[in-house]
N, C-alpha and C positions, 0 to 999 in steps of 0.2 A: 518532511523527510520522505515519505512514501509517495509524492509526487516526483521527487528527483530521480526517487529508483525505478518509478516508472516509465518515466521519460528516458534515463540510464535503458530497461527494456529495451523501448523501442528504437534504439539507438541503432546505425548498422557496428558491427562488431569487424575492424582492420587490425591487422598486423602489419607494421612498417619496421624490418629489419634493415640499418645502415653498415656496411661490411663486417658483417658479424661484433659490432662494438657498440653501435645504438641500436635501444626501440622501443619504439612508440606503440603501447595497446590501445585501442577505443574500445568501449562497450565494458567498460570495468565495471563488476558491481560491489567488489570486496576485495580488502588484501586480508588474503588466510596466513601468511607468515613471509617473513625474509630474511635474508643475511646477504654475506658475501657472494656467499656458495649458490644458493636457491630463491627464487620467489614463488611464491604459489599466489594466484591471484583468480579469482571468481569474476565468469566470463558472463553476457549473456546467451554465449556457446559452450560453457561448462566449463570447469576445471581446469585453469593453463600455468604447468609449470615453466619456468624458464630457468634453466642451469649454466653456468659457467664459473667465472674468475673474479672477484673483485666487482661484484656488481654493486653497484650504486642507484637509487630511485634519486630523478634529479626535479618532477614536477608530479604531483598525488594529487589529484581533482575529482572527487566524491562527485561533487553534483555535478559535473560535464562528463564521470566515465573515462577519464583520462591516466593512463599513468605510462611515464618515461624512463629509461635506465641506461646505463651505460657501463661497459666493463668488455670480461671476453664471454660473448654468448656460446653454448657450446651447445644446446639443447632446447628446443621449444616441442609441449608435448600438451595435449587433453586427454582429459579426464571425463567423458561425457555421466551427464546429469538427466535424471529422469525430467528437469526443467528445459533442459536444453534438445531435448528427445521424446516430444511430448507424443510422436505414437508409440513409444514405449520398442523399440526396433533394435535397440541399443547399440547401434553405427554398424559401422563397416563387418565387425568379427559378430558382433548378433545375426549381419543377414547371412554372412558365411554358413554360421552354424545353427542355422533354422531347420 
């Protein structure tokens, strides 16, 4: 199991949005929750919420880092993780407000 998630690691991490109704994440390393309304899902780029309408997960692949959805996408957002921001910088509003 710890070889899958590392392999998941080193994986490259895509986002493939289909007109806002499909999409495909790569680099998955966890599903933190879902419903209709929300998915939260653990990147190897941190924290990726997805929000809309009726979403559905139609393919979950733990050892390949894969997961698929379909519904109305309304929102895609992160959450950066001190794993995913390992000189500690904390993106874009840390270097703002250094």
């Amino acid at each position: 199991m710890d070889m899958d998630r590392e392999k998941i690691r080193r994986t490259e991490h895509t986002v493939s949005l289909r007109a806002r109704e499909g999409l495909e994440v790569r680099g998955v390393t966890d599903v933190i929750s879902f419903d209709e309304q929300a998915v939260v899902l653990q990147t190897v780029c941190g924290t990726m919420t997805v929000e809309g309408a009726s979403l559905h997960i139609h393919v979950l692949s733990m050892e390949e880092g894969i997961v698929t959805m379909d519904g109305r996408i309304d929102t895609v957002s992160y959450e950066d993780t001190e794993e995913s921001d390992p000189n500690g910088k904390g993106g874009f509003f840390g270097k703002l407000f250094r």
